[in-house]
N, C-alpha and C positions, 0 to 999 in steps of 0.2 A: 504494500500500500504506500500511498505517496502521498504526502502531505501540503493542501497547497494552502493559496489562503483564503482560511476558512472553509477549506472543503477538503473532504479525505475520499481522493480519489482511486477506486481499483482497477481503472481502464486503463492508467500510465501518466506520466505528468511531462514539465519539462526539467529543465534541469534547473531551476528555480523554484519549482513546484506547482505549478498551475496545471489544472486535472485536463486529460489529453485523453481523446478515443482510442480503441484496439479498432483497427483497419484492414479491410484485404480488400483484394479485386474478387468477383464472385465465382465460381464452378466457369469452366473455359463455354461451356453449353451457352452460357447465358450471357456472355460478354456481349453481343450486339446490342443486346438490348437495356442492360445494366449492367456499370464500372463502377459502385464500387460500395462496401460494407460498413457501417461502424457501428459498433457498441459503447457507450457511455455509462458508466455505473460510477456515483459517487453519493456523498451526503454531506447536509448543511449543517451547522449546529443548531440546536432548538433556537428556536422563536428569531433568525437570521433567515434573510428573505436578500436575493438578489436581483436586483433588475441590470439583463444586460441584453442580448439581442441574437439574433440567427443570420445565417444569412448564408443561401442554397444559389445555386445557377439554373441548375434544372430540375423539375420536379422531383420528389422524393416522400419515399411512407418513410413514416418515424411511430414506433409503436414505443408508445410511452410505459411507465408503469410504476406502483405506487402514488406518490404527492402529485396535485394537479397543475398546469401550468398556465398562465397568462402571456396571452399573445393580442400583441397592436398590428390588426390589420388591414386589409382594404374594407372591409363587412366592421371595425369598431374595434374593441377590447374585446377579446373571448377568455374566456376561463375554461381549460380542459382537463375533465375529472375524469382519470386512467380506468375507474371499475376495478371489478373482481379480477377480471383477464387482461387487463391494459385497455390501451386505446389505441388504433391504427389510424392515427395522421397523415393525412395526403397533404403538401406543401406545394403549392406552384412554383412555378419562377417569380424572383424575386427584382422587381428596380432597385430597391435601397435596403439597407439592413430594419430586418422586423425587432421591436422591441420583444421583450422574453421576459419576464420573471420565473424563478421556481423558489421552493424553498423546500424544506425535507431532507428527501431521500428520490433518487431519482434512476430510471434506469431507461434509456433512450438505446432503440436500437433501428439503425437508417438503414434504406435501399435507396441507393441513388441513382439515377434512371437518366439511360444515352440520353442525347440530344434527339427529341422529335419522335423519342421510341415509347413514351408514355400513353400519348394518343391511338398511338396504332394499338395496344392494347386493351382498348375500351375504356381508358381512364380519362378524365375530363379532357376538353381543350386548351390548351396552353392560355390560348387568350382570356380567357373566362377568370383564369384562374390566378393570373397572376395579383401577387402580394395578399394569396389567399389560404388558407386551410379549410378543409372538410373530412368529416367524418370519411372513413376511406371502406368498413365494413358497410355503412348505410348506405355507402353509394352503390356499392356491386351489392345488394340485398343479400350478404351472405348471412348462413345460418350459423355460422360456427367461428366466433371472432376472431381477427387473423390472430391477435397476442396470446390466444388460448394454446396455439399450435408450439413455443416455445416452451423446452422443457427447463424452467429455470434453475433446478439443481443442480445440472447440468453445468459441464465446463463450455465458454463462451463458444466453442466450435460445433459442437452440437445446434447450441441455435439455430445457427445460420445455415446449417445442414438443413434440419426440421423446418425452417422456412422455405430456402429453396425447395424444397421436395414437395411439399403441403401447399404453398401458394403459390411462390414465381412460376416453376415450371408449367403448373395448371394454367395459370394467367396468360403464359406464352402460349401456349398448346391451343387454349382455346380459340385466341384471335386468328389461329394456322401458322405460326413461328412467322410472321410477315418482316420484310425485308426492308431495315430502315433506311432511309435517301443517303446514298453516298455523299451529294454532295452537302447534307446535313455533318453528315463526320468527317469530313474534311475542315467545314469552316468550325468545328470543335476543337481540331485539332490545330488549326490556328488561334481559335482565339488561348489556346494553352502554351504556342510555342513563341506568334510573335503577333501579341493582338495589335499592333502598331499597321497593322495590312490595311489597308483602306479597299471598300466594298466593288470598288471598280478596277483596283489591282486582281482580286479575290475569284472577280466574274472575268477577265480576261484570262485568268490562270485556266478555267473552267469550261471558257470557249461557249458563255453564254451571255445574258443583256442582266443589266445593273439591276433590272427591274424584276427578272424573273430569281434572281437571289435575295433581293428587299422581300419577293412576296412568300420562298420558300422558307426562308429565315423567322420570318416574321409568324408564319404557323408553325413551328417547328419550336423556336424559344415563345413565342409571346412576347416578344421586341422585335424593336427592329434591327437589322444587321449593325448600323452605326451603336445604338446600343447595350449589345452583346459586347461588341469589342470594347468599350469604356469599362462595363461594367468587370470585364476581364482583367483589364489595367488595374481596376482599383482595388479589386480584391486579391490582389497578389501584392498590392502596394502595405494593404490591409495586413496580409501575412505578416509581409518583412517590419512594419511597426510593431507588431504584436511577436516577433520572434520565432515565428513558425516557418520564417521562409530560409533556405541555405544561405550566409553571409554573401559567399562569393557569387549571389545571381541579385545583390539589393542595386548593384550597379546600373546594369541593364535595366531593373524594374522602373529605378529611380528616372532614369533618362528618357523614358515614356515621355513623358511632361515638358513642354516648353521651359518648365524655371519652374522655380521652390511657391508663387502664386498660382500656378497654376495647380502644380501639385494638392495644393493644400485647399483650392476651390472643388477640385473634383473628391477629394476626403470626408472634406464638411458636407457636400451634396452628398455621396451615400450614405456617411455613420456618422450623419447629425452632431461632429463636433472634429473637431482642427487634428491635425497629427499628433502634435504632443500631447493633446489630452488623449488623443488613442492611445499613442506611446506609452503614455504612463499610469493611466487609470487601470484596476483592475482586469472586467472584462473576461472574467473565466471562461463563458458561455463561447461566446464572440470569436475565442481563440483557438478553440475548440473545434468549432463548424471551419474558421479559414483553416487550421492547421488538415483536416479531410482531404478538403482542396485543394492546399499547396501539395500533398504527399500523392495526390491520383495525378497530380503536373507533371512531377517528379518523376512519377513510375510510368506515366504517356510517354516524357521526351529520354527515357532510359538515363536518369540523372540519379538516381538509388536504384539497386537489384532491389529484388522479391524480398527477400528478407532483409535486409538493409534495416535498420533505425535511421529515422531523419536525426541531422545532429543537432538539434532541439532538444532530443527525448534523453529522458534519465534513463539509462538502462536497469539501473534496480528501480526502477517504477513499474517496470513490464511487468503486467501478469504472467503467471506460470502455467497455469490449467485452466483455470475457470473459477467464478465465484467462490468461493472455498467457505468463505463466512457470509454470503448473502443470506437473503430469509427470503421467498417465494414470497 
C-alpha cells in the first residue's frame, strides 16, 4: 500500500505518493475496439471529502463501487450511488475537465473505448453524449448489473478477465465484431504522437477533402477534428504538470504552444485554473485519469515495453496479487 495525501492507495502511487491506477491494454481479441484497462482502489479518511475532477478523450464505462460520487456535468451536478453491485458509468467525450468529488472508500474500474468504436456497439452517440454520464446497465436494459459480474475477492486480474468474458466480448459479438474507420485510428494515432498536425495536413496524408475528415471526426469523437487535436495538447500538457508524463518528452509537449500565454490560456480553458495552480495543488483524482492517458501514449508510440513502470510510479507501491485486505 502506498500512502499518498490523504489517501491510502492499493492500485500504486507515484513516487511522492499520490494514488495511481493498475493498467493494461485488454485480451489482443479486443484491441480494435478497446485500449485500455484501469483499476483504482483506495480510501479517504472519515469525514475528508475531495473535490477534484476527471477527464477521458473517449468514451469509457467506469463501474464504480462502495461510496457515491459527484459529478459536474452537461445535464447539472449528479450524485452517483454504487448499490449492492456497483454502478456501470458510461462517460462521453469530454471538452474540458469534469468536476468529481468522492469521499470514503472507492473502487473505480474503467474500459476505455477506441476512437468511434463505442457507437458501433450500440452505445450512445458520441455527440449526445459529450460532457455526459448515464446509467450504462439502464441503457442496454440489462438484467444482471455489469458490477455484479466482478468477483471482488479476487486478485485484480480476475476482474478484468470476468468482464471481458461476461460483457465486452458479448457487447462485441453482438453488434457482429464490426470494423472501426481506419481513418478514425489513424487520426488517434496522431492526435497521440504529434497533435500539432493541422486537419488539412491530416486529409492530404489521407488523399481525401478537409470536409469529409471534419465530418468523420466529428461523429466518431463528438468534436471537431481542430478540437480533438487541442484537446490532445492539453492533456499531455496536463500530464507533465501533474508529473505523470516522462521528463524527457515535457520538451516537445511544452513547445506545442506559441509562448508561456498561450500555454497557460489553453490550461485555464480546460482545468479551470492557470498551471501553477495545477502544478501545485493536490489533485489526486485528476492525476490519476491523465497518468491512464499518458501510459496508453507511451505504450501506442512504443516509448515503455509491456511491462515497463512509467518513471513516475513507486515500485513498492505496485500491487502484488490482488486486493489482499479489500472487503466486497
Amino acid at each position: 500500500m502506498a500512502q499518498g495525501p490523504h489517501i491510502t492507495s492499493r492500485t500504486g502511487a507515484t513516487r511522492s505518493g499520490s494514488p495511481l491506477a493498475l493498467s493494461r491494454a485488454p485480451a489482443s481479441d479486443l484491441l480494435p475496439w478497446c485500449y485500455w484497462w484501469s483499476i483504482a482502489e483506495g480510501e479517504l479518511p472519515d469525514g475528508m471529502r475531495i473535490q477534484c475532477g476527471r477527464v477521458v478523450d473517449h468514451p469509457c464505462m467506469t463501474i464504480i463501487y462502495h461510496d457515491p460520487w459527484t459529478a459536474g456535468t452537461a445535464d447539472g451536478e449528479q450524485v452517483w450511488q454504487p448499490g449492492p453491485h456497483g454502478r456501470a458509468l458510461y462517460f462521453g467525450p469530454q471538452t474540458r475537465c469534469m468536476p468529481l468529488g468522492i469521499s470514503g472508500r472507492y473502487v473505480a474500474i474503467t474500459l476505455h473505448f477506441n476512437a468511434g468504436a463505442a457507437s458501433l456497439l450500440g452505445l450512445p452517440d458520441n455527440c449526445a453524449m459529450v460532457d455526459r454520464i448515464i446509467d450504462l446497465d439502464e441503457h442496454l436494459d440489462r438484467d444482471t448489473p455489469i458490477g455484479s459480474l466482478v468477483p471482488l475477492e479476487s486478485p485484480y486480474d480476475l476482474w478484468l478477465r470476468a468482464l471481458e468474458d461476461g460483457f465486452v466480448r458479448p457487447l462485441i459479438e453482438k453488434a457482429g465484431w464490426p470494423d472501426p474507420d481506419p481513418i478514425v485510428l489513424d487520426f488517434e494515432q496522431q492526435c497521440l504522437a504529434d497533435p500539432d498536425m493541422t486537419v488539412e495536413e491530416f486529409a492530404r496524408q489521407h488523399d481525401v477533402s478537409k470536409r469529409t475528415i471534419e465530418r468523420t471526426i466529428k461523429h466518431a469523437y463528438g468534436l471537431t477534428p481542430k478540437q480533438a487535436l487541442r484537446r490532445a495538447r492539453v492533456l499531455d500538457m496536463g500530464a507533465a504538470l501533474l508529473d505523470v508524463a516522462r521528463p524527457e518528452d515535457r520538451p516537445e509537449i511544452e513547445d506545442r504552444y506559441f509562448d508561456q500565454s498561450h500555454r497557460i490560456k489553453e490550461v485555464r480553458s480546460f482545468f479551470d485554473r492557470p498551471p501553477s495552480e495545477l502544478q501545485t495543488g493536490p489533485h489526486p483524482f485528476l492525476r490519476l485519469a491523465l497518468e491512464v492517458r499518458q501510459r496508453r501514449r507511451l505504450d501506442a508510440l512504443n516509448r515503455l515495453s509491456a511491462n515497463e513502470l512509467g518513471p513516475w510510479r513507486d515500485p513498492d507501491s505496485e500491487p502484488r496479487s490482488g486486493p489482499q485486505d479489500a472487503v466486497a
